[in-house]
C-alpha positions, 0 to 999 in steps of 0.5 A: 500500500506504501509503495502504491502511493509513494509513486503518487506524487504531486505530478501524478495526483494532479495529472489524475485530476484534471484528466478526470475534469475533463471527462467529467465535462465531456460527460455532462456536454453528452448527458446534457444532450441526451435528456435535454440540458439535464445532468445525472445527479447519481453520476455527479455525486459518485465522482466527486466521491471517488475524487474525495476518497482520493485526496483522503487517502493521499492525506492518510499517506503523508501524514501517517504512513509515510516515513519522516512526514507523519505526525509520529516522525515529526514527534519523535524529531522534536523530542530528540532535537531537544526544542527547549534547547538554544546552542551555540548559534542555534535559533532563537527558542522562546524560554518555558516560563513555568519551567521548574527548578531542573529546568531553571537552574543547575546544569541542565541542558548545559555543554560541560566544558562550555566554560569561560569569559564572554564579554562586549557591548550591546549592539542594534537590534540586540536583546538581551536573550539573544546576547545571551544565545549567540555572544554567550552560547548558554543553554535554555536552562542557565539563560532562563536562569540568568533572566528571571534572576536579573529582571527583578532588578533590570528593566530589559526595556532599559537595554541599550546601543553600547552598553557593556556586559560580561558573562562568566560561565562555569564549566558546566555550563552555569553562570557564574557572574554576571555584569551589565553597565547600564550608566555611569551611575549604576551597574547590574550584577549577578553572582552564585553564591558558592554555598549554596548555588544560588544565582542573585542580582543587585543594583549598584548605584555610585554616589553622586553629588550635586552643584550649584555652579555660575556660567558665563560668557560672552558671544565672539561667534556663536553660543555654542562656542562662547559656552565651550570657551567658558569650559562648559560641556556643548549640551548646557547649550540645549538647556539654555536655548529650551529656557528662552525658547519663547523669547529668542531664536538663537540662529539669528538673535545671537550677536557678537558682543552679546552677553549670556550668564547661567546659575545651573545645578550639575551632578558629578560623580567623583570629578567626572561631570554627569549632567546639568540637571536644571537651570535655576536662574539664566540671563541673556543681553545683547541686541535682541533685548535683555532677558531673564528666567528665574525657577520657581515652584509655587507651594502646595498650597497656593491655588496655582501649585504646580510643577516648577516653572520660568518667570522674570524678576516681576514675577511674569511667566517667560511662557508665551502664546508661541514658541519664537521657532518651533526649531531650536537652531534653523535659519528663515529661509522664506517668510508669510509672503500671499504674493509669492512665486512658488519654486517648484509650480513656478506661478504666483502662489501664496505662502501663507507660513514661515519656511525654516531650512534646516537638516533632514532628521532635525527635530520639530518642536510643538509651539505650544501646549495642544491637541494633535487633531491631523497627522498623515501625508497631505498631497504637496504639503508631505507629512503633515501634523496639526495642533489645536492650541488652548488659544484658539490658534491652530498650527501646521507643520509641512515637509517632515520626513517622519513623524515622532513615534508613539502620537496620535490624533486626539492625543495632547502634547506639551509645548517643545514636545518633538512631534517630528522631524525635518524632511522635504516630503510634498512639493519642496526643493530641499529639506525644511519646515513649513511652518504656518498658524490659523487664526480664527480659520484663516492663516496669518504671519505668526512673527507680527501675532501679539504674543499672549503670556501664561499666568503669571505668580499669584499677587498671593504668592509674590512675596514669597517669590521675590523672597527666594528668587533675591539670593538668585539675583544677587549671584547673577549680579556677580556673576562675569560675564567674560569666560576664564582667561578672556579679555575683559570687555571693554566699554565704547566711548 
């Protein structure tokens, strides 16, 4: 009976079946014929149960007679292949999570002599399973192991490019330690204890201390130079920027002579700087005007409590209608113009926004607190997000390359919240953001709208204000506003 059916192959098997279509066509073309169009339901039936009997039959062959295909062949594979297992540059098997002790901890399904030291760092794409199975070569049951000990005290979300890890495995196969680096600050470790061979895990934490440091300087090229001249690491430049994000735009308000001085809390750890933490209290001086910003939290019980935020000296929020650029540095490379020729249509059409060039990826700010009510590609606008602001005013931003992961329509958004990035998607000649704002449903020039400012402290709250922020101001004062080393400047006539 094998043999019979181990010469039906596929070829056969459907060479037989269209052979008996076609008569079976043939067949009813006749019948037809002979008793007026009508065809014998006795006869029909029968074919098709022959055809059914076949392919049945067929099935049955595969599936259970034949040797290495039926079900049983393939059971037996499975068990002797060990599917639990994950060797040296085996595929990736999920890990039984209600395994128990044998399967969970010594030795099983571990190499003997499989020992030694494993080591690198986290690479793209990488999860910690996989490190465990293609860098390290454990088994199913020390991986397992290794992950429910570690993952009450890591995060394996928290897993990331360059992170470094050491793994030490014994000769039968366990771990014996394990080392994760995830920061500066803090390192994830996992040891057996030699008595009674447990494996556990612990969170090291390096003391850090916090400063209170004065900055200053002054513009000769640009603020990210003048901040690298006064001995500062280039990221306070971002802190700066986000403080008087209202205010100025640092692309094109920054000018030589300009002076800028910052109080700002900075972590350390022995003489090693981490962070800048937060800026209590910035000034900035120059052609643009002059600027302060000065940190306060409201108390618990003041009826504006809140979270900290930015006011100037008379107690006025620094946080205003708009964003003065929805871009921390790009250049204004076409304004609100209604009678422009447009560069690619190359006929007079209005441009009803605010053009910022820009590279492509650089991300785009919200210019306000809003709601995201579109989100999606848009013809000649390319990938298109719209915000809804609690001011009635509506803002767009056209061209973007991609869109920031994790928003929806519908969802809110913070004011400087990235909601994309910088593309040339649409009708564009190069990379930018198109920028353009709704008023009352009809666009306007964002740069000549009266900017509106948010609620200021409490005529409550404004002793208590001036109190704190006084020792704020007079460090300020003192503050230089040349950097180390740098000539003094020098006063014009």
């Amino acid at each position: 009976m094998k043999g019979f059916f181990a010469r039906l192959g596929g070829g056969v098997v459907w060479g037989v079946f269209p052979c008996m279509v076609d008569r079976r066509s043939r067949a009813r073309k006749k019948s037809s014929l002979d008793m007026g169009g009508k065809t014998p339901a006795r006869s029909g039936t029968l074919r098709l149960f022959v055809l059914l009997a076949i392919m049945v039959l067929v099935n049955l062959y595969v599936f259970v007679w034949r040797d290495g295909t039926s079900i049983g062949d393939i059971r037996k594979k499975a068990n002797d292949a060990d599917i639990g297992r994950v060797g040296l540059g085996g595929p990736a098997v999920p890990v039984d999570a209600d395994a128990g002790p044998q399967a969970a901890g010594g030795g099983a399904g571990a190499d003997e002599g499989a020992g030694g030291t494993f080591e690198g760092t986290v690479e793209k794409n990488e999860s910690f399973g996989k490190i465990l199975r293609t860098k390290v070569g454990l088994a199913a049951g020390p991986a397992d192991e290794l992950i429910r000990t570690v993952g009450p005290a890591f995060d394996f979300r928290g897993l990331r490019v360059g992170q470094a890890w050491k793994v030490i495995v014994a000769d039968d196969g366990r771990v014996e330690t394990f080392e994760l680096v995830v920061s500066k600050t803090l390192t994830v470790r996992a040891v057996r204890d030699p008595g009674t061979g447990e494996l556990t895990a612990t969170k090291e934490e390096a003391a850090t201390r916090i400063e209170v440091r004065e900055v200053s300087g002054r513009i000769d090229s640009s603020l990210y130079a003048a901040v690298k001249a006064a001995g500062e690491d280039p990221a306070l430049v971002a802190f700066f920027v986000d403080v008087f994000a209202y205010d100025l735009d640092f692309y094109n308000d920054t000018h030589d002579g300009d002076t800028f001085k910052v109080i700002v809390e900075t972590e350390y750890k022995d003489q090693e700087l981490l962070r800048y933490r937060r800026i209590l209290a910035a000034e900035y001086a120059g052609k643009a005007g002059s600027f302060r910003a000065l940190y306060w939290t409201p108390p618990a019980s003041s009826a504006r409590a809140s979270k900290g935020r930015y006011f100037d000296e008379r107690g006025q929020s620094v946080e205003k209608s708009l964003l003065k650029t929805p871009l921390k540095f790009a250049r204004v490379s076409s304004g609100f113009n209604p009678k422009r020729m447009h560069p690619v249509l190359h006929t007079v059409r209005g441009h009803f926004g605010t053009d910022f060039a820009a590279p492509t990826g650089t991300p785009v700010w919200a210019a306000a607190d809003g709601v995201i009510v579109g989100r999606a590609a848009a013809g000649g606008a390319g990938n298109l997000v719209t915000l809804r602001h609690d001011n009635g005013l509506v803002t767009l931003y056209m061209h973007l390359s991609k869109f920031a992961a994790g928003q929806k329509v519908g969802q809110r958004v913070a004011a400087k919240t990235v909601i994309g990035y910088v593309g040339t998607t649409g009708l564009s000649t190069g990379p930018h953001l198109h920028f353009g704002v709704k008023k009352n449903g009809d666009y306007v020039d964002f740069g000549k709208l009266a900017p509106t400012r948010a609620a200021g402290v409490s005529k409550k709250d404004l002793a208590a204000f001036k109190a704190e922020i006084g020792p704020l101001l007079a460090r300020l004062a003192m503050a230089s506003a040349n950097p180390p080393g740098a000539p003094p400047a020098v006063a014009g006539p």
